[in-house]
C-alpha positions as CSV (number, residue, x, y, z in Angstrom):
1,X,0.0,0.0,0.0
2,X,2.4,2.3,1.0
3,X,4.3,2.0,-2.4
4,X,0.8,3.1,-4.4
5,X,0.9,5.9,-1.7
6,X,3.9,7.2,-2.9
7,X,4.1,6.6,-7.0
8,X,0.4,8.2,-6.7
9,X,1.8,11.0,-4.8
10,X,5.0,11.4,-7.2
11,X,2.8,11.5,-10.1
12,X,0.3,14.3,-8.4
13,X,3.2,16.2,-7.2
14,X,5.0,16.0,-11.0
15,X,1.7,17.0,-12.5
16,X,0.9,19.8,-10.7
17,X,4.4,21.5,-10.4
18,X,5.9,21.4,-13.8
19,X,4.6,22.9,-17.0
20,X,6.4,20.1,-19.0
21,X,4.4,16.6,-18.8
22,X,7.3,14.4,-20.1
23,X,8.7,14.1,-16.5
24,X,8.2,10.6,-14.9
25,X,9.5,9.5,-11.5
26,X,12.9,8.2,-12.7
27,X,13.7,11.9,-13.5
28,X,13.7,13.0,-9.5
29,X,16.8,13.6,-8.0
30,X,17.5,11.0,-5.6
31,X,17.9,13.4,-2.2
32,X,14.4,14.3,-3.4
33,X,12.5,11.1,-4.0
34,X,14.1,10.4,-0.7
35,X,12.1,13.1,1.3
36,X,9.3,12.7,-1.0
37,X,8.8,9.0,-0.1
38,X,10.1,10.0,3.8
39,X,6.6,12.4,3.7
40,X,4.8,9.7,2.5
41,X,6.1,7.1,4.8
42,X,5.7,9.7,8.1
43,X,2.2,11.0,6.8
44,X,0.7,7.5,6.8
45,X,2.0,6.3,10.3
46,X,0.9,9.3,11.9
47,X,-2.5,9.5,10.2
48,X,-3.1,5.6,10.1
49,X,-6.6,5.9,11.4
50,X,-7.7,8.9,9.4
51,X,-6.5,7.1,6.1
52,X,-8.9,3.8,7.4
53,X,-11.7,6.1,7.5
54,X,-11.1,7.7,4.3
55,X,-10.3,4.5,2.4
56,X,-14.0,3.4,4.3
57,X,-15.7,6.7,2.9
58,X,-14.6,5.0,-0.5
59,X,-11.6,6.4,-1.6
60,X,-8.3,4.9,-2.7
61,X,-5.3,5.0,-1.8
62,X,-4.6,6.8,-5.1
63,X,-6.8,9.7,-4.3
64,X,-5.4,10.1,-0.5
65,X,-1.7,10.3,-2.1
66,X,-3.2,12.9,-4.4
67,X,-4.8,14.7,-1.9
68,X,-2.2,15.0,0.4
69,X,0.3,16.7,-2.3
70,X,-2.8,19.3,-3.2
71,X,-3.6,20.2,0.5
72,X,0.0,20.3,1.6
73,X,0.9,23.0,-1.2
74,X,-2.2,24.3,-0.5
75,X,-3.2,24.2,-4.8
76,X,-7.3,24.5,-3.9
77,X,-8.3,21.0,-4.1
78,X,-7.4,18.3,-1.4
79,X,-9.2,16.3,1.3
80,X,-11.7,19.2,2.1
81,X,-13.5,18.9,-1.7
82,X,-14.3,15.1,-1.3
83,X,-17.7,14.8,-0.1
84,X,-16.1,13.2,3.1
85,X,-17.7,13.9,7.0
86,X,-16.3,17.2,8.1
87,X,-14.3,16.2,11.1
88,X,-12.8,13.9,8.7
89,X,-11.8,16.0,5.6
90,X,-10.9,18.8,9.0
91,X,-8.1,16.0,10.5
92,X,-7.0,15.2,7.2
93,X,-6.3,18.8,6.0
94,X,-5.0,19.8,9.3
95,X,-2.3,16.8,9.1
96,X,-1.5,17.7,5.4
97,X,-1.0,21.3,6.1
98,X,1.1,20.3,9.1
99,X,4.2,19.1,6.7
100,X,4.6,22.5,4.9
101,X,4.8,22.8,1.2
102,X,7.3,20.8,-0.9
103,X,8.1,22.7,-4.2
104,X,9.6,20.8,-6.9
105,X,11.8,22.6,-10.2
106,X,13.9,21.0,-13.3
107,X,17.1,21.9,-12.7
108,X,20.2,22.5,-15.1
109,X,21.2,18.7,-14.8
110,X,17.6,17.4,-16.1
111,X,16.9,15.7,-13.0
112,X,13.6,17.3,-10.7
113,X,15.1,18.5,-7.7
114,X,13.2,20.4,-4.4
């Protein structure tokens, strides 16, 4: 599970930062996929129960990877525009929002870097 978590959330996070869409995941610098899947990885075990609760509201794992990369960067979609119970989408967001944003650039070496 936690290895859909984190392609999911690559593939939100490479969508939504860069204007080019011929990235994939094999183009992030190592030191970054390293904190990326370290967020992941740290997100989850602290929000194991909230996650149960989504994934029991009907969503996927997919979605909650993708939703945690929107609400963290704060790019007006995330856990609060699912339809979910308000305490719910409230934790969720609050968690999110708790890890800061995580910008991503192409740098000179062609390699996605934060």
């Amino acid at each position: 599970m936690l290895d859909d978590f984190v392609q999911a959330y690559a593939e939100t996070a490479l969508w939504s930062s860069l204007l080019d869409g011929d990235y994939t995941i094999d183009d992030i610098d190592a030191e970054t996929w390293e904190r990326m899947k370290d967020d992941c990885r740290e997100f989850c075990g602290e929000n194991i129960g909230l996650l149960m609760a989504y994934a029991v509201a009907g969503r996927s794992v997919s979605d909650a990877a993708h939703d945690f990369w929107l609400t963290r960067n704060g790019l007006g979609a995330g856990f609060w525009d699912r339809g979910l119970p308000q305490d719910l989408s409230d934790a969720l967001t609050e968690a999110a929002k708790a890890f800061g944003s995580f910008d991503l650039y192409d740098g000179i070496d062609g390699m996605i870097h934060s």
